[in-house]
C-alpha positions as CSV (number, residue, x, y, z in Angstrom):
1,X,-27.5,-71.3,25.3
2,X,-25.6,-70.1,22.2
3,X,-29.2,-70.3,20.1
4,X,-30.8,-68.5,22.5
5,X,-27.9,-65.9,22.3
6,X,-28.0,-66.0,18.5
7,X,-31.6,-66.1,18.5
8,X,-31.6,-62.6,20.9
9,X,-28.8,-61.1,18.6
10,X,-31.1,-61.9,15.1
11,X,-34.4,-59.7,17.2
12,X,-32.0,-57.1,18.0
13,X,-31.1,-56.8,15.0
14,X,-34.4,-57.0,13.4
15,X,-35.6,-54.7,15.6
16,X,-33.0,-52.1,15.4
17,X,-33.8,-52.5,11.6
18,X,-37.8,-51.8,12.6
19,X,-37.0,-48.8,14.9
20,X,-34.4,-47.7,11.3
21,X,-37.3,-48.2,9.4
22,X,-39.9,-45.9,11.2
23,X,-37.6,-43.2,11.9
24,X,-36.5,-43.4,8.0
25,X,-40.3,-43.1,7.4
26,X,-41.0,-40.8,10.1
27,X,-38.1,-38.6,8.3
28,X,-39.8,-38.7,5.0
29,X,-42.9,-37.7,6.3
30,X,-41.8,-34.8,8.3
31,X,-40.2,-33.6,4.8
32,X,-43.2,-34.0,3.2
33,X,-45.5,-31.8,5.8
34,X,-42.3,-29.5,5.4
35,X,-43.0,-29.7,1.5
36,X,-46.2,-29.2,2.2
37,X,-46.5,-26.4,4.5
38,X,-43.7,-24.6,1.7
39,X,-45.9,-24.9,-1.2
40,X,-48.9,-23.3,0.7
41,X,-46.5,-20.6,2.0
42,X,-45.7,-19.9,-1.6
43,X,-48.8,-20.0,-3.1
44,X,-49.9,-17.3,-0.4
45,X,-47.4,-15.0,-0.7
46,X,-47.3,-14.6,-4.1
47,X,-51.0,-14.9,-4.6
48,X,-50.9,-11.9,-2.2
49,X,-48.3,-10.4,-4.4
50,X,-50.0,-10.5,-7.2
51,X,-53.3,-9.4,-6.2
52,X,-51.5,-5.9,-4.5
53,X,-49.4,-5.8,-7.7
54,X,-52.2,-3.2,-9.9
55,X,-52.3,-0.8,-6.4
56,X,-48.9,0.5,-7.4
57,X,-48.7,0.5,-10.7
58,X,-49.3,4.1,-12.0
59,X,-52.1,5.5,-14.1
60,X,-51.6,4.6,-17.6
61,X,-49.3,1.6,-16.7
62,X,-51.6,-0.8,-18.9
63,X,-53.9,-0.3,-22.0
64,X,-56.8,-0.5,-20.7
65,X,-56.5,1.4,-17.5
66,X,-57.4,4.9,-18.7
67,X,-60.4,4.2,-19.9
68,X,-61.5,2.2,-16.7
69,X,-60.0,5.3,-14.7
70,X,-63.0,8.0,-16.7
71,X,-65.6,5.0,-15.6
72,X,-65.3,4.8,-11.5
73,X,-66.9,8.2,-10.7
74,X,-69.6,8.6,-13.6
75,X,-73.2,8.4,-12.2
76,X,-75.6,6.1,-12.7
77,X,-77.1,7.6,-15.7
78,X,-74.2,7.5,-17.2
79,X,-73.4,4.3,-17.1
80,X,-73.3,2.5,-20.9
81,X,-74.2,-1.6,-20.8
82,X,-72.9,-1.6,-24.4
83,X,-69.5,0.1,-23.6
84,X,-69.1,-2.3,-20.3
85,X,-70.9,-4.9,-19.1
86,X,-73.5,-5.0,-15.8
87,X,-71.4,-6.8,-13.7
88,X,-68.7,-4.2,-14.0
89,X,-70.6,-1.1,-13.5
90,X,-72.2,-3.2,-10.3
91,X,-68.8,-3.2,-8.7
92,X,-68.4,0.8,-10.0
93,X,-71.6,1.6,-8.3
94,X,-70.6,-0.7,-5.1
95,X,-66.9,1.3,-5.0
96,X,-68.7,4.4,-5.1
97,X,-70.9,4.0,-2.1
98,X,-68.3,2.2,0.2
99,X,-65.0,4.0,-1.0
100,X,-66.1,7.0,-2.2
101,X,-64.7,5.6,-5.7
102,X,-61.7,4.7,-5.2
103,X,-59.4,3.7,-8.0
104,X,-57.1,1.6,-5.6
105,X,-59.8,-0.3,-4.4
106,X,-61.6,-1.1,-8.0
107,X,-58.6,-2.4,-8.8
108,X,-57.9,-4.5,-5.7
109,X,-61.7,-5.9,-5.8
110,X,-60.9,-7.3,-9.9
111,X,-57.2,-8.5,-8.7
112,X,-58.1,-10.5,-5.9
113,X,-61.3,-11.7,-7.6
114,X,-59.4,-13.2,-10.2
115,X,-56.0,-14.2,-8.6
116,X,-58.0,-16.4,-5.8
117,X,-60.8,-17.5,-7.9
118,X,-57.8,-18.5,-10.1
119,X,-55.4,-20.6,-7.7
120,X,-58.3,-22.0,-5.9
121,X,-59.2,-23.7,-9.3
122,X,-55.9,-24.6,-10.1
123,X,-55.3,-26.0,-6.6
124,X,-58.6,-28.1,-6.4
125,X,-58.4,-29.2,-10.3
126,X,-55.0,-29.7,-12.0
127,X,-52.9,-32.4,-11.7
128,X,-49.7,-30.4,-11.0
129,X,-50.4,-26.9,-9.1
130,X,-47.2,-25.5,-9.2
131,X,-46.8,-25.8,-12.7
132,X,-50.2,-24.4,-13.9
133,X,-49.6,-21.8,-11.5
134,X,-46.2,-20.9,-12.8
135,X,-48.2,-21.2,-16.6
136,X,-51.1,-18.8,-15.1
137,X,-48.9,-16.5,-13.4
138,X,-46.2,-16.4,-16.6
139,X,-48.8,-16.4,-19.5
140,X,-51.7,-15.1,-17.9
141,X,-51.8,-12.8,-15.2
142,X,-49.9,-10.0,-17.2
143,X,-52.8,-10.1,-19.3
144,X,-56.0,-10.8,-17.1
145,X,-54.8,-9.6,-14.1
146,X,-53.8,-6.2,-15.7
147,X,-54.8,-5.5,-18.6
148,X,-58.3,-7.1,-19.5
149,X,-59.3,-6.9,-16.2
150,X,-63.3,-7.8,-16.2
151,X,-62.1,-10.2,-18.8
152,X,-60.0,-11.6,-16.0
153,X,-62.8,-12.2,-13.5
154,X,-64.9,-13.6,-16.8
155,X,-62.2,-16.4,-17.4
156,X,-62.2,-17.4,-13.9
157,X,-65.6,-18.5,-13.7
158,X,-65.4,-19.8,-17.3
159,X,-62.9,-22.0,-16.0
160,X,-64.8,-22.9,-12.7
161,X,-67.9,-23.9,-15.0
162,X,-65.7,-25.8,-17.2
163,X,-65.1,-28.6,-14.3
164,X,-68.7,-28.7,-13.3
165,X,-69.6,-29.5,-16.8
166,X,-67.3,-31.6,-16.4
167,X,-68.9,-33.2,-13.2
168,X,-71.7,-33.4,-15.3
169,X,-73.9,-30.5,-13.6
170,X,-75.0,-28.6,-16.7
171,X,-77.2,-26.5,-15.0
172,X,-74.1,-25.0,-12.8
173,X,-72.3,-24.6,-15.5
174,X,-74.9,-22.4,-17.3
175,X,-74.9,-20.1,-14.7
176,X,-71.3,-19.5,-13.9
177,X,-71.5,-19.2,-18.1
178,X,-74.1,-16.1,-17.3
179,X,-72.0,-14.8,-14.4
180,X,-68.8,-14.4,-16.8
181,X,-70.7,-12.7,-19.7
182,X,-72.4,-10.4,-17.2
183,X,-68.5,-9.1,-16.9
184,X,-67.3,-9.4,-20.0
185,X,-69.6,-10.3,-23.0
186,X,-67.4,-12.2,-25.6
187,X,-67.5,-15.3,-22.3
188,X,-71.0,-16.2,-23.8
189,X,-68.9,-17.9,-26.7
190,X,-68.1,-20.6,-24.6
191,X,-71.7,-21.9,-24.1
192,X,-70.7,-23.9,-27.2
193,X,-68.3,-26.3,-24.9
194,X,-71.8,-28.0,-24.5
195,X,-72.0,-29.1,-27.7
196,X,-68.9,-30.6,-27.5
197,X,-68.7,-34.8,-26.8
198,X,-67.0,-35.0,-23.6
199,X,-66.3,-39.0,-23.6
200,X,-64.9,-38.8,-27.8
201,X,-62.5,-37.2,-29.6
202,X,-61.5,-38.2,-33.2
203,X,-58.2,-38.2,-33.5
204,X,-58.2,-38.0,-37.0
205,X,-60.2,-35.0,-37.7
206,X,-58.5,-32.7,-34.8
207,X,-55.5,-33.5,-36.6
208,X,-56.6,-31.2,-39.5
209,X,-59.3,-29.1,-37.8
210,X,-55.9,-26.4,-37.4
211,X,-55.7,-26.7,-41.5
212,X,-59.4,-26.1,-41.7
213,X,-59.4,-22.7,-39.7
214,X,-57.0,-21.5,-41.9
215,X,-58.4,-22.4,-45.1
216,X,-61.6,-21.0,-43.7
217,X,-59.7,-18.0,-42.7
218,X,-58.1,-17.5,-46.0
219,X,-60.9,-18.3,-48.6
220,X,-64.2,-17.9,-46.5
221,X,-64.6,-15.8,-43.3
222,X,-63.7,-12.5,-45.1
223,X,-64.8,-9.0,-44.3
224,X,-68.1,-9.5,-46.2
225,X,-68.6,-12.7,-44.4
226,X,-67.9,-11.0,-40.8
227,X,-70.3,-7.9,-41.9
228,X,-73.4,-10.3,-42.3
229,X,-73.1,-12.3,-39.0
230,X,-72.6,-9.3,-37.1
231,X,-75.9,-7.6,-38.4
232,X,-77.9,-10.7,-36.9
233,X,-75.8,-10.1,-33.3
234,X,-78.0,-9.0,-30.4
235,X,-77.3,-5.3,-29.6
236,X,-74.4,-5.9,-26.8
237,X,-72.3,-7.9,-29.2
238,X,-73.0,-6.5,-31.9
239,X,-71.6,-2.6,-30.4
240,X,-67.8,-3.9,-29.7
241,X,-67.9,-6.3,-33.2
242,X,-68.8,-3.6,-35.1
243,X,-66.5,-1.5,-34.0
244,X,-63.7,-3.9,-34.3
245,X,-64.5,-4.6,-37.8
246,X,-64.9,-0.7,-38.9
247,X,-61.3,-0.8,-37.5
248,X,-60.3,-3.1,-39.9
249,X,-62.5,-1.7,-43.0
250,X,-61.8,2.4,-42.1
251,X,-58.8,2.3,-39.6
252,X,-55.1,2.3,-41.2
253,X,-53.5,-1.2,-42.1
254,X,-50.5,-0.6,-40.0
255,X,-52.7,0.6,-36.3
256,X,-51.3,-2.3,-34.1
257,X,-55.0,-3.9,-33.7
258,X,-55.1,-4.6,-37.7
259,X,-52.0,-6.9,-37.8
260,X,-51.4,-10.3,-36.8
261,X,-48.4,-12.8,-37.2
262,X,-50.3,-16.3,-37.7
263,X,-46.6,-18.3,-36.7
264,X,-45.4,-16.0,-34.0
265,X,-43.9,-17.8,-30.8
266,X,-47.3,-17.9,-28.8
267,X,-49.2,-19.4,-31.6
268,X,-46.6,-22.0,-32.6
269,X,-46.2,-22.9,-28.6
270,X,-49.8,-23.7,-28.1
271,X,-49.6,-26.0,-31.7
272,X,-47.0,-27.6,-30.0
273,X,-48.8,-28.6,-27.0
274,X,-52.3,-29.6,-28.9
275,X,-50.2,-31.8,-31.0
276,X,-48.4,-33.3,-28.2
277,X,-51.5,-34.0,-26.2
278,X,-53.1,-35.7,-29.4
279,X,-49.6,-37.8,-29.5
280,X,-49.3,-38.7,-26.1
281,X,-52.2,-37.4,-24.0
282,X,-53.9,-39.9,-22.0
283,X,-56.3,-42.4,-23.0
284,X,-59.7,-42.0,-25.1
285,X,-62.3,-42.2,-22.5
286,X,-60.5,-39.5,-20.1
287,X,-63.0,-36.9,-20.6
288,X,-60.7,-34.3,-18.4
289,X,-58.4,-34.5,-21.5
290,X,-60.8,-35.0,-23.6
291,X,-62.5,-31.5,-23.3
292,X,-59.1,-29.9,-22.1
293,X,-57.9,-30.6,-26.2
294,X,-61.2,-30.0,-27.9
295,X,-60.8,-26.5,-26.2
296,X,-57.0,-25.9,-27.2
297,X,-58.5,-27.0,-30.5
298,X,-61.0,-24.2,-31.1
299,X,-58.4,-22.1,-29.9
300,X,-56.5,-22.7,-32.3
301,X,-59.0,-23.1,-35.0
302,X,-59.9,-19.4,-34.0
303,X,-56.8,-17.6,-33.9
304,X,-57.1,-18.9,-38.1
305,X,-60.1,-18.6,-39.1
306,X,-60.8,-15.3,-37.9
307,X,-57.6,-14.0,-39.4
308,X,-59.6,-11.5,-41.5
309,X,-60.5,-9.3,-38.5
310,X,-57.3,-9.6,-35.9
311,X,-58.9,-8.5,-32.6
312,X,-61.5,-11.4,-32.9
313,X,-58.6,-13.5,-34.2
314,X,-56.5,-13.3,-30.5
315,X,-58.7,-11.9,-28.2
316,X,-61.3,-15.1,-28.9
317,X,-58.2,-17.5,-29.1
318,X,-56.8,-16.6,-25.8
319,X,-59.9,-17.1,-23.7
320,X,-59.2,-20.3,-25.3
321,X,-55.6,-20.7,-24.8
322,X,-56.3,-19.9,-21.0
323,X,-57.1,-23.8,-20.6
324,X,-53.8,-24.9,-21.2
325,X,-53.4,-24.0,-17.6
326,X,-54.6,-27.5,-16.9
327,X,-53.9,-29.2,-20.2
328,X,-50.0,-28.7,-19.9
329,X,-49.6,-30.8,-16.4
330,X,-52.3,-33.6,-17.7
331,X,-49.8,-34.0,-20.8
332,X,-46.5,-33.7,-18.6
333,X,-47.9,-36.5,-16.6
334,X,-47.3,-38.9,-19.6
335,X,-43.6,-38.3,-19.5
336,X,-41.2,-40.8,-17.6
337,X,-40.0,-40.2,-14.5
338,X,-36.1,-39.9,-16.2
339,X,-37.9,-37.5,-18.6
340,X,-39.9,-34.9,-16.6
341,X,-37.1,-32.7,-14.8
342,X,-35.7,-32.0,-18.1
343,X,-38.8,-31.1,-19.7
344,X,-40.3,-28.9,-16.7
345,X,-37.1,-26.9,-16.8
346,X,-37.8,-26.9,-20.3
347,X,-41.2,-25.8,-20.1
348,X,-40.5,-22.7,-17.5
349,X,-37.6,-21.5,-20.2
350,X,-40.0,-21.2,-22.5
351,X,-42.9,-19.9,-20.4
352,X,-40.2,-17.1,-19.3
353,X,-39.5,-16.7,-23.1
354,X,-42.9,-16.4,-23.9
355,X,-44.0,-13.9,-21.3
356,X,-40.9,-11.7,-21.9
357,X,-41.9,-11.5,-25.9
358,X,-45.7,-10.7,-25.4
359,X,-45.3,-8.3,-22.2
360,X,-41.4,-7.1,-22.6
361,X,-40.8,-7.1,-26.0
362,X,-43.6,-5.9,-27.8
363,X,-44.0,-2.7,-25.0
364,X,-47.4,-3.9,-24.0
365,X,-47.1,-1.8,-20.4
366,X,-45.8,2.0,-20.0
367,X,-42.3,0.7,-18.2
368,X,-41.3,4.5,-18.2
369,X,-43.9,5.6,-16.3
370,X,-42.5,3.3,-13.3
């Protein structure tokens, strides 16, 4: 009689430590749909943000915009495929016959283009969303979103071609390549990545290939040197090239687009994190990381070497810098558990840092005109 009591009391008890157990697990899980369900709200919202940002801005806001502003009403025959690309006088001619050429609507169509192209990518493809969107959206978006605004779109399938290179489907790749140069030219650069070995990287060599492009930059790709590779260009590089390189040989040494700080804070970030990835990135045969470095590397190799003529110097680096959207989270993954809370907040101190010394700072946008 007492065992069976005893016996009755130890299932009680075991199952009262069951029915603990599920609703323990139940608990987590309805915190994690919660979690869940959060980070999508967020990532809507301010993707939505974002892409309605450039509607309210006013004219002359950014760089760039005047000029786009004198392009959205000019006719057909007036439309110059050395001064702008095909793709962006398509979506000219296209706002013309549906909205009557509206500038809020060109804007909106290269915004949302490029913010959802963007977060789909960063959503299917890095390791940590939330943090390449806070890198994207910090480091980026002022930038691509607007500013270089075909640029943006032009990045955004870079970055989708990238992955299926990646996935080994050249031909894909290719033709997202084509899609990005047909809005913005300078994308066709990265038809190189193919020559790139995606299942080696020598360790060794990358760790100087930074000292090379600066030694090349210093002693070799001069002036002179720039001059005779842009002769043999085809005629829709060779229009914007030689234009930024007369600005260098006629312009004044002091216009804004002739100078360039080789050890500013964005330049010594990104060494940081190629050096980091090459210390502690993930193993050899990871060809995710693999290619994600080899890009930061020309990036970097780049922003040196072409030191002579500044616009090709950070306008060529930062379509390569872009990529650390998805390098940063594949290095942060190496960290230990104890370590990664103090280097995320780390990491969004400086992104904050960095965005308020390129955007803020240096008066890249017209804040007065707000």
């Amino acid at each position: 009689m007492v065992k069976s009591v005893g016996r009755a009391v130890q299932i009680g008890c075991i199952g009262r430590d069951k029915m603990m157990t599920i609703e323990k697990n139940a608990d987590i899980h309805f915190k994690h749909k919660n979690l869940v369900k959060l980070i999508k709200v967020f990532f809507i919202v301010t993707s939505f943000i974002l892409i309605i940002i450039p509607a309210f801005l006013p004219l002359g806001f950014s760089p760039d915009s005047l000029n786009y502003y004198a392009t959205i009403n000019l006719s057909l025959s007036q439309f110059n495929f050395l001064s702008f690309e095909p793709f962006y006088w398509l979506v000219v001619y296209i706002n013309q016959m549906l909205f009557n050429g509206s500038w809020t609507s060109f804007l909106l169509f290269f915004s949302a283009t490029y913010v959802i192209l963007s977060v789909y990518l960063i959503k299917k493809y890095s390791v940590s969303p939330i943090i390449s969107f806070v890198i994207f959206m910090l480091l980026f978006y002022p930038n691509f979103g607007l500013i270089q605004i075909r640029n943006g779109v032009s990045i955004a399938f870079v970055w989708w071609a990238l992955f299926d290179l990646l996935e080994s489907k050249k031909l894909k790749f290719i033709i997202k390549i084509i899609i990005a140069t047909l809005f913005h030219y300078a994308s066709i650069v990265f038809l190189l990545v193919l020559l790139l070995d995606k299942d080696h990287i020598n360790k060794k060599f990358y760790l100087l290939l930074p000292l090379i492009g600066f030694l090349l930059g210093q002693y070799v790709f001069n002036v002179e040197f720039y001059q005779f590779i842009i002769n043999y260009l085809p005629n829709f590089l060779k229009f914007k090239a030689q234009g930024y390189l007369d600005l260098v040989i006629y312009g004044p040494s002091e216009h804004k687009l002739n100078q360039i700080n080789l050890l500013n804070m964005y330049s010594l970030f990104n060494i940081m994190v190629y050096y980091l990835g090459l210390m502690i990135g993930s193993n050899e045969n990871d060809r995710y990381f693999i290619i994600l470095e080899k890009i930061l590397a020309f990036a970097i190799f780049s922003f040196f070497s072409f030191k002579s003529v500044p616009v090709f110097s950070f306008r060529i680096s930062n379509d390569f810098y872009t990529f650390i959207v998805f390098l940063i989270p594949y290095i942060l993954k190496n960290f230990k558990k104890e370590e990664k809370y103090l280097v995320y907040y780390s990491l969004i101190l400086i992104l904050i840092l960095l965005s308020w010394n390129i955007y803020i700072r240096h008066g890249l946008f017209n804040f007065p005109l707000l």
